[in-house]
C-alpha positions as CSV (number, residue, x, y, z in Angstrom):
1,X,240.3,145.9,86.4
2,X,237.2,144.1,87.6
3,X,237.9,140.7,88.8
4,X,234.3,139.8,86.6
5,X,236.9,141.5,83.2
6,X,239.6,139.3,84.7
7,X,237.9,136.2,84.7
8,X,235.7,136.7,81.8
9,X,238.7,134.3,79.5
10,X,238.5,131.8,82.2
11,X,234.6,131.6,82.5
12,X,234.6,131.6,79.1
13,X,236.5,128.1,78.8
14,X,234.6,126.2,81.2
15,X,231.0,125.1,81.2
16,X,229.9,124.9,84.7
17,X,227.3,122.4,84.5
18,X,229.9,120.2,83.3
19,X,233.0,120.4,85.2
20,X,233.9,121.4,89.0
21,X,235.7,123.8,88.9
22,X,235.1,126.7,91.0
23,X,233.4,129.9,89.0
24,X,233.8,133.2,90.7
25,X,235.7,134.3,93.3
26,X,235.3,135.8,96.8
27,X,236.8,139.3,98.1
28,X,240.5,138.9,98.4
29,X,241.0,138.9,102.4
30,X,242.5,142.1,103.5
31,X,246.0,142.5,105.3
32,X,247.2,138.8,105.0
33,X,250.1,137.5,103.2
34,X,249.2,136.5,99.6
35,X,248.5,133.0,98.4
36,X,250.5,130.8,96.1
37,X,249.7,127.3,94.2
38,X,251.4,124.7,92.6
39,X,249.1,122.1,90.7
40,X,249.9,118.9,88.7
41,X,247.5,118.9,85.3
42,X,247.4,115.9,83.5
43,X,246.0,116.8,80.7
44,X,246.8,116.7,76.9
45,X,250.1,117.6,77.9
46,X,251.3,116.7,81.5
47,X,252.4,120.2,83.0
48,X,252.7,122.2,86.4
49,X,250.4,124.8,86.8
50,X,252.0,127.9,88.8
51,X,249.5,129.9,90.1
52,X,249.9,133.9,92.5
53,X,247.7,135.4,94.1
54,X,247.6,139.1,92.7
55,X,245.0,141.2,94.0
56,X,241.7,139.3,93.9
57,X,242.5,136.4,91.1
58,X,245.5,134.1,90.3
59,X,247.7,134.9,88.1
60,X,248.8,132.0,86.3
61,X,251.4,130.3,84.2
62,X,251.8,126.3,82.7
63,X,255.4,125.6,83.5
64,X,256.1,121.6,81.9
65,X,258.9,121.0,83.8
66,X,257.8,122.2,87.0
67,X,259.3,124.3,89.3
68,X,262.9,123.8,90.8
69,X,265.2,124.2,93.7
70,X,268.1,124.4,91.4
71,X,269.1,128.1,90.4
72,X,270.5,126.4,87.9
73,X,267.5,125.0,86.4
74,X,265.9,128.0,84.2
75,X,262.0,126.6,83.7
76,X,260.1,127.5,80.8
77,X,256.6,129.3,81.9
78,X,253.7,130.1,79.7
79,X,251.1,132.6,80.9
80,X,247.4,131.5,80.7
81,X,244.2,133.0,81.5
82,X,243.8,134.2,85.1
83,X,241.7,132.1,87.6
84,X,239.7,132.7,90.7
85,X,240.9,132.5,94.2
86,X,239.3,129.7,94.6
87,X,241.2,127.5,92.0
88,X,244.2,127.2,94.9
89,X,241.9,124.1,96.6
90,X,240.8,122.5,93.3
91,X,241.5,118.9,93.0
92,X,239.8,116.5,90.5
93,X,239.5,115.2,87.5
94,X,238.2,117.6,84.5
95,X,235.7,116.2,82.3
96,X,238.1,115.3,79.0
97,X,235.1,116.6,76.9
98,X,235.9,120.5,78.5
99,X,238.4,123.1,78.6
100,X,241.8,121.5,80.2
101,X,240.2,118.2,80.5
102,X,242.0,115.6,82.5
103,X,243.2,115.3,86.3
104,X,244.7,118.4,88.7
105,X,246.0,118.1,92.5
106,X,247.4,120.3,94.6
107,X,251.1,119.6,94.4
108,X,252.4,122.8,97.2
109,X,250.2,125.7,98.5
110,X,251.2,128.3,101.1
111,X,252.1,132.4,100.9
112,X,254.7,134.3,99.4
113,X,256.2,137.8,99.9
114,X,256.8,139.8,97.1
115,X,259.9,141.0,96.9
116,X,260.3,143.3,93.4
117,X,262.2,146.7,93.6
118,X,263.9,149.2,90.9
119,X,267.0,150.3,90.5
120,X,267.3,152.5,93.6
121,X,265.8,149.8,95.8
122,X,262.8,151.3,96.0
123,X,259.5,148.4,96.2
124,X,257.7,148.1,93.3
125,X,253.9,147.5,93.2
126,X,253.9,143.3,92.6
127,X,251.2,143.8,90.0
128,X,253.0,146.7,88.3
129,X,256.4,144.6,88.5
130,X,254.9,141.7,86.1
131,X,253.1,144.0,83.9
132,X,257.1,145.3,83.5
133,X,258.6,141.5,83.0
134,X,260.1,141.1,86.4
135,X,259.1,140.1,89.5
136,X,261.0,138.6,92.3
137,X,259.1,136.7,95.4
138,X,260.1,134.5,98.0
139,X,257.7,131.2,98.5
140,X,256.7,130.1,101.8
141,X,255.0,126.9,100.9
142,X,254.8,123.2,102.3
143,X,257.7,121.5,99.4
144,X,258.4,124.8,98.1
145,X,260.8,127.2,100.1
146,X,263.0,130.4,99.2
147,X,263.5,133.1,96.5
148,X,262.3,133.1,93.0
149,X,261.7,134.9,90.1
150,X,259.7,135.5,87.1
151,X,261.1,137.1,84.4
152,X,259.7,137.7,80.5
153,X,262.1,136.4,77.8
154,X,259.8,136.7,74.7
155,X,256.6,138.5,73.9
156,X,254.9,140.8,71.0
157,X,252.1,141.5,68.9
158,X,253.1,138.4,67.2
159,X,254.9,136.1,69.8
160,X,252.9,134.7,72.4
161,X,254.6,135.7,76.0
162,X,256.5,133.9,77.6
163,X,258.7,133.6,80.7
164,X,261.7,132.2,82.7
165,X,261.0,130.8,86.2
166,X,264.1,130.5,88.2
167,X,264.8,129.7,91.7
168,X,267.2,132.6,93.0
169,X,270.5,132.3,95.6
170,X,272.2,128.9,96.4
171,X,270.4,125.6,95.7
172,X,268.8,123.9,98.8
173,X,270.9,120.6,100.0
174,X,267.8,119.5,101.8
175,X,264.1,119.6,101.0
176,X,262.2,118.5,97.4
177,X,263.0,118.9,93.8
178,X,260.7,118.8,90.9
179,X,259.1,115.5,91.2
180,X,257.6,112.5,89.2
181,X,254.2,114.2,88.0
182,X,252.9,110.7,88.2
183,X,254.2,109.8,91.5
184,X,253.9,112.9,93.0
185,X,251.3,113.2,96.3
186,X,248.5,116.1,96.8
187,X,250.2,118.1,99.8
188,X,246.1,118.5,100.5
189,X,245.0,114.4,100.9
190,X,248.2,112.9,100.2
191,X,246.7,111.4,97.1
192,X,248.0,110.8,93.3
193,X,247.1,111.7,90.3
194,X,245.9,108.3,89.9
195,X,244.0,107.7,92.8
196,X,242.4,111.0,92.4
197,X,241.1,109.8,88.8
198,X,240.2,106.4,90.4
199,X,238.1,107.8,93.0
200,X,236.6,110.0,90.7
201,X,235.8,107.4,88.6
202,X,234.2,105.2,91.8
């Protein structure tokens, strides 16, 4: 699919004129490990965005709990539209009048491997993995580190979809859990949601 079809529900949201966001997206570099981000939305509803670079756009899912170290910490994750590459450096605040309204920083960013198989083994397109309701990865990112996995619990023609994040293998002694949204620092300018939506507002 074009990445114009793919972000069509995403531009479709968003009035440009109004908020920052980025709107397209450049070609997806060729040969390097794909990206991964993890951004803090305070919006309506506080949440963790959880965002994977497939192909040219990120693929994207609203986790409210955030992501976690503990395997056994099963987080909720609710797929939304898919948003341009660009979207992995976005930090601001969203105008409360648009789409998502509210303020976002970048909470972890970094690559990931994808790691999906069948039954004999065999790799499995990442892509074609999800579109199947299971894909494994492992995260090389600034907070987070190690094996994951998204899998589909629930989805129909009329259930919305959506999916268990899960942190695979033992839990990590060392290193970050999910944190305080509100305390929480952008691993891009060490800044909180707070000061983001002060200096915004300055």
């Amino acid at each position: 699919m074009a990445t114009e079809d793919r972000l069509r529900t995403y531009r479709g949201k968003r009035d440009f004129g109004r908020t920052r966001e980025p709107s397209g997206t450049p070609p997806a570099p060729e040969g390097e490990r794909p990206r991964f981000v993890v951004q803090i939305h305070d919006a309506r509803r506080m949440h963790f965005d959880f965002r994977l670079q497939v192909d040219d756009v990120l693929k994207s899912w609203s986790v409210p709990k955030g992501p976690s170290a503990d395997p056994g910490d099963k987080r909720l994750a609710v797929p939304t539209e898919d948003h341009p590459l660009e979207y992995e450096e976005f930090e601001g605040v969203i105008p409360k009048s648009e789409y998502g309204g509210g303020t976002v920083i970048v909470w972890d960013t970094g690559t990931y491997e994808p790691l999906s198989h069948d039954r004999r083994g065999r790799p499995v397109d990442f892509a074609e993995s999800l579109e199947r309701g299971h894909a494994t990865f492992r995260l090389h990112g600034t907070k987070l580190r190690g094996e994951y996995a998204l899998t589909r619990f629930r989805g129909g023609e009329d259930e919305e979809d959506a999916w268990l994040l899960v942190r695979k293998g033992p839990a990590r002694a060392e290193g970050h859990g999910t944190p305080d949204p509100r305390r929480a620092r952008s691993v891009r300018t060490g800044r909180t949601l707070a000061q983001v939506a002060a200096d915004a507002g300055g």
